[in-house]
N, C-alpha and C positions, 0 to 999 in steps of 0.2 A: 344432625346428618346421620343417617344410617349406613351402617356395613354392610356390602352383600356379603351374606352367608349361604354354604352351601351343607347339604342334607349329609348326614355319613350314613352311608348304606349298608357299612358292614357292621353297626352296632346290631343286635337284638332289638333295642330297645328303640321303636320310629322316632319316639320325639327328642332325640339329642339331636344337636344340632351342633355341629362345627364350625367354626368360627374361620373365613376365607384366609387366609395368610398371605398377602403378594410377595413377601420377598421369598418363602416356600415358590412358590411360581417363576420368579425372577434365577432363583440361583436353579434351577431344574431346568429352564431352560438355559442359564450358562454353559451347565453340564452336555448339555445336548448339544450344542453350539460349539464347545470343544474337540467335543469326539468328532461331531462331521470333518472341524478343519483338521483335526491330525488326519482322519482316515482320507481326506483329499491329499493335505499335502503327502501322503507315502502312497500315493494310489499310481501303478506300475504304466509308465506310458503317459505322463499326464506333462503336458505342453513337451511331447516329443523326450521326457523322459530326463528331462534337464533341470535347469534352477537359475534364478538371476543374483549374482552376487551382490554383496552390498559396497556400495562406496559413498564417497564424498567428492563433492563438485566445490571448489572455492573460486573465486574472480579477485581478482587483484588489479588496478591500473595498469599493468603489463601486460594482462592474459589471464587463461584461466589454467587451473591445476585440478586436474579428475586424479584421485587415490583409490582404486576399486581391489577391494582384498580377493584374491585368488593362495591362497595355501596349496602348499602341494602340487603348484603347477610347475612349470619350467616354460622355456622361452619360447619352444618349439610347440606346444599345445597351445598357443595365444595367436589368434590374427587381428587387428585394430584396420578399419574402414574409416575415411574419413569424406563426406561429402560436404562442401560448404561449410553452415556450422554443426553438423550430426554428425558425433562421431560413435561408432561403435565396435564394442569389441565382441567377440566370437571366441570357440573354444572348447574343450572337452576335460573333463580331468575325468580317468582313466579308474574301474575299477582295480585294485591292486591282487595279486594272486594272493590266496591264505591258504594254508596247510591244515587250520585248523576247523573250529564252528563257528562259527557268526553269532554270537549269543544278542546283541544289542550292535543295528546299525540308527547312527547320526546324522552322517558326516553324510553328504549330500556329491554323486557322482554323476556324470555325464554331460552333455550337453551344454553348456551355457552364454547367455546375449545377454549385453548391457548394452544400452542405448542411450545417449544424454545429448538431446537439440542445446546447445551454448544459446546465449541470448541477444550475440551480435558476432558477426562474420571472426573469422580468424584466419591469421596465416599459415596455409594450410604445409607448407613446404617446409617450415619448422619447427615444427610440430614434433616430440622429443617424446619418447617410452622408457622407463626404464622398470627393473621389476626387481626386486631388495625384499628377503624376508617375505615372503606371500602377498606383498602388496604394491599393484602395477600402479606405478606413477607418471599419468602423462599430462605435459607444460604443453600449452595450446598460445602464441603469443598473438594476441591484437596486433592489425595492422597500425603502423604510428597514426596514421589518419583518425582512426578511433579512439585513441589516448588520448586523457588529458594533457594540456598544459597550461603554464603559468602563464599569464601576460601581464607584462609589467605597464602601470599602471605612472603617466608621466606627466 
């Protein structure tokens, strides 16, 4: 089986011939592929200037438990929607005043929606928020109709 090889143009000499390298290709465009997503995700205005936090969704035979990490917010910058089984949260975390220069920002400000469809109805009236340490914790419980149970067997 043959290699494709390609011509090197900037030797002197025409008939050297360079030998193709794919993972040279491969990692050049990783590189390129990087930069665009950093220079996307910091790019000023972009989905409204916001960000989607991360969480976790668990279901348990009682309900489910959504834990979506928000740092640095407080109670009052959090609003929670709940329709049927979608519930979503909304919200802003605030840039903070500095005194000084900004040498390196991370930390991600403004804007933010999480949205998570449950995967069978829930009772929408006790439906429980709490928020501890940057991370909002909300108990969604199954209607009993939806829970298991045992049936004894006689």
């Amino acid at each position: 089986m043959a290699l494709p090889v390609r011509h090197n143009n900037n030797n002197k000499d025409r008939g050297v011939v360079a030998r193709w390298d794919p993972f040279s290709e491969l990692d050049r465009l990783n590189r390129q592929l990087g930069d665009y997503l950093d220079n996307w995700r910091q790019a000023p205005g972009l989905l409204g200037g916001g960000f989607t936090p991360l969480a976790d969704v668990e279901e348990t035979p009682e309900g489910y438990t959504v834990e979506i990490e928000l740092p640095g917010l407080r109670r009052d910058d959090i609003d929670i929607e709940i329709a049927g089984s979608r519930i979503t949260v909304t919200g802003e975390r605030k840039e903070k005043e500095r005194s000084g220069i900004l040498r390196r920002r991370e930390r991600t400000v403004g804007r933010f929606t999480y949205e998570v469809t449950l995967p069978s109805s829930i009772e929408e009236d006790r439906v429980e928020a709490q928020l501890n340490d940057g991370v909002l914790t909300l108990r969604a419980p199954k209607p009993q109709s939806e829970r298991p149970r045992r049936i004894e067997v006689r």
